[in-house]
N, C-alpha and C positions, 0 to 999 in steps of 0.2 A: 504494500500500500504506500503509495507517496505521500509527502508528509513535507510540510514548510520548514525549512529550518532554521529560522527565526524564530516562529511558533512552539515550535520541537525545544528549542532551547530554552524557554520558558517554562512549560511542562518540566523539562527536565530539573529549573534549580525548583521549582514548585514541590517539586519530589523531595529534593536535594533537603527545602526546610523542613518536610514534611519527616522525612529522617531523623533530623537535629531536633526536631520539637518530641518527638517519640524517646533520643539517647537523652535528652534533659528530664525527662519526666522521668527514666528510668532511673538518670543520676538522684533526683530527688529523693525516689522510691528506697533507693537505697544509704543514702542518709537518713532517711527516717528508719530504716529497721536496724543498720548497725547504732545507733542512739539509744534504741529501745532493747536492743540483742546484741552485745560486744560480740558474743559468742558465735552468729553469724558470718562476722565480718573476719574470724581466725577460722571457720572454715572454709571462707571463699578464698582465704589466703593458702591454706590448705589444699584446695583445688586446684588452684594456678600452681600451686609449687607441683600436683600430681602430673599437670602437664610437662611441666620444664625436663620432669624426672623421664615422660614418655619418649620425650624428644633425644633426652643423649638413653636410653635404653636404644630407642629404633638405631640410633646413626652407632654406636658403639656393638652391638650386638651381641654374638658370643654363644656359647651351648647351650644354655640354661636360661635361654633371650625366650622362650615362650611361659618357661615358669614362672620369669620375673613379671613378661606381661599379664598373667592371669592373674598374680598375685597385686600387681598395680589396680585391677579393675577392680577385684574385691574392693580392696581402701576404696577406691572412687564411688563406688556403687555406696558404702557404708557410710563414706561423707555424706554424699549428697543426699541420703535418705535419711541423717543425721541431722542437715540442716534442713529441710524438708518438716521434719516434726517441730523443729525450734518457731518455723512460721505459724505453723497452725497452733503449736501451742500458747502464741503468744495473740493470735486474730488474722493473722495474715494469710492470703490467702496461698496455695502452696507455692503458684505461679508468679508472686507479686514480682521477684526480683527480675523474673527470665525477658527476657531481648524481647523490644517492645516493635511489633512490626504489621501495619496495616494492609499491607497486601501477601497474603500467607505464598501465593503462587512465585512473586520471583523476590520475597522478602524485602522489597522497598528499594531494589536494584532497579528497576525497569525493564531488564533484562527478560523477554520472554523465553519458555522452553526451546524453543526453534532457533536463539539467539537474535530475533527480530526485537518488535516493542512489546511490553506486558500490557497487558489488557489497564492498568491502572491507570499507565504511565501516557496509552492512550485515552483512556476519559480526560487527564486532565489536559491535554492536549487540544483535545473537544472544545472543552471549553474556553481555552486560547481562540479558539477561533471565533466560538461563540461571542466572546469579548471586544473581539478584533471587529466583528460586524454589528457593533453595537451601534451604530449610527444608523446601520439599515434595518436592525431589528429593537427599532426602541418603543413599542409596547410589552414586548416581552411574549405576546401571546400569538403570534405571525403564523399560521397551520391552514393546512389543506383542508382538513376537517372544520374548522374554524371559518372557513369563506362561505357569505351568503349568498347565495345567486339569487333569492327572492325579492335581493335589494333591486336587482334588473327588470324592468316592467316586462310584462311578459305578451304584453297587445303586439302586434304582428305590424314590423314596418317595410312598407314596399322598397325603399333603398337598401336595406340588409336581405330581403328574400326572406325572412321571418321575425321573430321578434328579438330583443337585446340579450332577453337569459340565453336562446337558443344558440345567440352566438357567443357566449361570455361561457356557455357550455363549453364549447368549442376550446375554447384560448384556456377554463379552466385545466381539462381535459388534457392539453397540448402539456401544458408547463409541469402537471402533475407529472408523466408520462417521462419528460424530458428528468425532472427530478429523483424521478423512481428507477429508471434504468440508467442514468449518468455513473460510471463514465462510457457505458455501452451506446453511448448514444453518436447518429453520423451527422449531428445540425447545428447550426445554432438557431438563437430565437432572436426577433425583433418584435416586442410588445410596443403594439402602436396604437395611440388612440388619444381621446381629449384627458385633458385635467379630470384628477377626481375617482376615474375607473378601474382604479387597484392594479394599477401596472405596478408601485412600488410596494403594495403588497404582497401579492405574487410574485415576484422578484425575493423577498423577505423570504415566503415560503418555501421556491426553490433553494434560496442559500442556506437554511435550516435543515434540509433531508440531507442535501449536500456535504456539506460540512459534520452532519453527524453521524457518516457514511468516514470519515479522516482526511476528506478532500479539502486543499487548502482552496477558499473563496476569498475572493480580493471586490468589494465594493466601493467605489466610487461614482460621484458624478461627472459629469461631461466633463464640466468649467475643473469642478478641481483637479481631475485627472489628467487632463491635459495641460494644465497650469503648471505641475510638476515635471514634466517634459522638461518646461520652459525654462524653469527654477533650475534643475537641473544643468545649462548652460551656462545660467547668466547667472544666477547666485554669486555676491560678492562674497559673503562668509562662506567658506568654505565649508563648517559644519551645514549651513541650510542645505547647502549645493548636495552634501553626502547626504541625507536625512530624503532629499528628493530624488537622489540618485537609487534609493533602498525602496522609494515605495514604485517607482517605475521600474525596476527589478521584478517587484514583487505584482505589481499586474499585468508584466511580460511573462512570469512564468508561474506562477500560480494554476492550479487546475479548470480554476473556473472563475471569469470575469465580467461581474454585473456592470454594467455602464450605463448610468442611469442619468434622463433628461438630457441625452441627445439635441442638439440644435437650439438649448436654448443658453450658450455659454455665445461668448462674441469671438466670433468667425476673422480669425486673422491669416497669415500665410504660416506661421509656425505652428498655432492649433491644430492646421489642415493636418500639415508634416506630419506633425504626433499624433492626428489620429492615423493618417493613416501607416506610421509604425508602427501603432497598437493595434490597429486588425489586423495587416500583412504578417504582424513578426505572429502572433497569436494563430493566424487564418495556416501559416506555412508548417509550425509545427505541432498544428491541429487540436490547436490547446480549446477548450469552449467559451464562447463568449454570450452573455444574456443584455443585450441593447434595448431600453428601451426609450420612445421618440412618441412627443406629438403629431410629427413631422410624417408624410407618406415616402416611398422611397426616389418618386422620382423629384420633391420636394428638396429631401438631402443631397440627391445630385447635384440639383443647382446651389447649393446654398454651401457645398463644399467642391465634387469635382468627379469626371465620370471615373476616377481609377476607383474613389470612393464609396461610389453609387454603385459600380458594378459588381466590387467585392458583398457588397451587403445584399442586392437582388441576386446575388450567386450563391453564395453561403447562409444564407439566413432564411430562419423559417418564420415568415409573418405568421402573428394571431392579432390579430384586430379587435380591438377592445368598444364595446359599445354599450348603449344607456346614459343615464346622467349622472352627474356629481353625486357620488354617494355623498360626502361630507356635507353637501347640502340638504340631500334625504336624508340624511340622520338630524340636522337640526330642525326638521320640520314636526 
């Protein structure tokens, strides 16, 4: 599974505290019982020394090197059920002192069975992403299950060939589709349509199945994301210059690239450029892109350029958004 690694590095010290908060609590644990049990704390000294002793037994060896090892487990086995009774005898529970570790499968390593990532070390990675898209997902509640199409009037209009749910079926349908089989998927999407009709919801949705599938998702808008291009160049600090150079990195290869309100950022000759490096570099190594525009495609032709226009009527799958402003059906 491909994995960001920016994101991935985050995950990983997130683990990293997550460790250190676990070895503090067990330092704790164990200040409080040698305080209350001296007697404890000489047989964990006891056990360490059982080790040291194992250590030159193996490397020194010798004839009588199995007798001496049986005879080391005894002691060991006798310690440790020694201080085993001191816990309980005194309230503790037997486990109190033992290695404190939230993920039992690769012990707070991250390290999966396979030597890939552990299933942990992936959740929280997850939600790196989750984090990462919190500009596009800031209800919190953005689901497939969660869209209403009742909100689409359902009276039948002669410029669409039926009514706005039947086509808002359609475009749900399309994105669901695209979200649920990504990255098996051969398209990409252009959600076009007026203000108001859940292009940036849907949008929302597809990056939530996306991303919680361990696909890195990269959302931006038009203006912004193209403005970092720009920055990119001309950045006199050097850090902004880096910082712009990292997020156009990162929507050049990321898995999957929302680009959101298309055609409404101002249309200059270096805009055009970067957009069109962000389809072509995206379109050539068949990375997915989710565009969505008020704008029709032969609208953005003019309004950018036919290499423009013909990469998106080639590569892209229109769903057509229609009905009215929900945001204004809902204040009604």
């Amino acid at each position: 599974m491909p994995y960001d690694g920016k994101l991935l590095a985050r995950a990983r010290g997130r683990l990293e505290r997550r460790r250190a908060d676990n070895e503090n609590t067990r330092q704790r644990r164990l200040a409080e019982v040698y305080a209350a049990v001296p007697a404890v704390a000489e047989l964990d000294a006891a056990l360490r020394g059982q080790m040291t002793r194992l250590v030159r037994l193996t490397v020194a060896g010798g004839p009588d090197l199995q007798e001496q090892l049986a005879a080391l487990r005894r002691e060991n086995l006798d310690t440790q059920m020694r201080r085993a009774e001191l816990l309980v005898e005194h309230g503790f529970p037997m486990d109190y002192l033992d290695e404190i570790v939230t993920c039992p499968k690769c012990r707070d390593t991250g390290r999966g069975a396979d030597g890939g990532v552990c299933e942990c070390l992936e959740a929280l990675y997850k939600q790196e992403l989750t984090q990462e898209l919190g500009v596009l997902l800031r209800s919190g509640d953005e689901s497939f299950e969660a869209f209403d199409l009742t909100l689409y009037d359902d009276a039948f209009d002669p410029a669409l060939g039926g009514s706005p749910r039947q086509a808002m079926e359609i475009v749900y349908g399309g994105c669901r589709r695209f979200a649920e089989n990504f990255p098996r998927v051969s398209t990409n999407l252009l959600l076009r349509g007026g203000t108001g009709l859940g292009k940036t919801y849907l949008s929302a949705c597809i990056a939530r199945v996306v991303a919680a599938k361990g696909y890195s998702v990269c959302y931006d808008s038009a203006a912004s994301a193209l403005e970092a291009f720009e920055r990119q160049k001309f950045a006199r600090d050097p850090a902004e210059a880096e910082a712009a150079a990292a997020r156009v990195r990162r929507m050049l290869d990321c898995d999957l690239m929302i680009l959101d309100d298309l055609g409404t950022e101002m249309v200059t000759s270096l805009s055009v450029s970067a957009l069109y490096t962000l389809l072509n570099t995206r379109l050539i190594h068949d990375r997915r892109i989710v565009v969505s525009t008020n704008y029709t495609v032969a609208e953005l032709t003019r309004k950018y350029n036919e290499q423009i226009g013909s990469r998106i009527a080639g590569e892209f799958t229109e769903l057509r958004f229609a009905g009215r402003d929900i945001r204004l059906l809902r204040r009604d």
